[in-house]
C-alpha positions in Angstrom: -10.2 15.6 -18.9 -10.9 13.5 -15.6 -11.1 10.5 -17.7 -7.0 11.0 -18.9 -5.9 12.1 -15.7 -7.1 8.7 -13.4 -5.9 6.7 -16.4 -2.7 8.2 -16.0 -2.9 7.6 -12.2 -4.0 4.2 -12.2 -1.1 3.4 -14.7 1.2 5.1 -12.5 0.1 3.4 -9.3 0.0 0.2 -10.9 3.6 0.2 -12.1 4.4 1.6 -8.7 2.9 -1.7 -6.9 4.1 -3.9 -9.4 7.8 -2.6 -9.0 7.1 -2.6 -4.9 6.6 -6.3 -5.2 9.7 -7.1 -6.8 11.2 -5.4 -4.2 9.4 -7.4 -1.8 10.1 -10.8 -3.5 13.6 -9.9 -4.7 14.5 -7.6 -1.3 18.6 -7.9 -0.2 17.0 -8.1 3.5 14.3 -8.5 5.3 13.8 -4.5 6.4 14.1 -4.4 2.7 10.8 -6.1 2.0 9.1 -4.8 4.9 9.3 -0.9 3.9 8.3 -2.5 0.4 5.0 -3.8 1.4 4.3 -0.7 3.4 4.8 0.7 0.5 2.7 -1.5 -1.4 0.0 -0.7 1.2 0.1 3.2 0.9 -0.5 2.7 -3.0 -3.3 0.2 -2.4 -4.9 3.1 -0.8 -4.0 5.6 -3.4 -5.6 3.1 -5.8 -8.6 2.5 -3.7 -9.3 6.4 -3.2 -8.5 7.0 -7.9 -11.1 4.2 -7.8 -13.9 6.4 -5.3 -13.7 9.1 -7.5 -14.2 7.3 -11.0 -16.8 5.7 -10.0 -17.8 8.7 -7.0 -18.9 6.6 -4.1 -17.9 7.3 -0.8 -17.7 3.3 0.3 -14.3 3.1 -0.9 -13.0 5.9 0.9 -14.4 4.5 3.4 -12.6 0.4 2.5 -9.3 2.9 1.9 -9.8 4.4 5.5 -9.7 0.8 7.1 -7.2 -0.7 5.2 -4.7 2.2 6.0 -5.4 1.4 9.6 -4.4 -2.3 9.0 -1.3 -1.1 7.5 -0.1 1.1 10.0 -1.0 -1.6 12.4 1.3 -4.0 10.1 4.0 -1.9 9.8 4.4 -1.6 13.3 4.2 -5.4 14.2 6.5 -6.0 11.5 9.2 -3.4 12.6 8.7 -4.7 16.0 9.3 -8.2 15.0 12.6 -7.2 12.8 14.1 -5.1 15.8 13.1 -8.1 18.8 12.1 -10.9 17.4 9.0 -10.8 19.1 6.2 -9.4 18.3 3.8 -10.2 21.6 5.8 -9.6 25.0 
């Protein structure tokens, strides 16, 4: 029953990414394609974590820890650059 319900899952968060990056190629503006790729991140993790627990080891929970640190991190660079310009002051 495990089995159906990641297969669902990935197939869900792969459709999910795949329509996030035509957003992010096809975006009206650039805010546009910047909430896509976060959003591209957040189901990289989700993806990462189905992945842990088909195959049940903790190392990418672990990889799915760090890379949602490197989005956030992202994210915030990338708002900052879109509202200043800038992103080092």
């Amino acid at each position: 029953m495990i089995g159906i319900a990641l297969t669902f899952a990935y197939g869900c968060f792969g459709l999910a990414m795949l329509l996030c990056l035509f957003r992010a190629i096809r975006g009206p503006g650039l805010p546009d394609r910047v909430l896509a790729l976060d959003t591209m991140t957040l189901n990289a993790i989700a993806l990462l974590t189905l992945f842990g627990i088909d195959r049940g080891a903790g190392l990418y929970f672990e990889a799915a820890l760090l890379f949602a640190m490197l989005g956030f991190i992202s994210t915030v660079a990338f708002a900052k650059f879109v509202l200043r310009g800038d992103i080092i002051e």
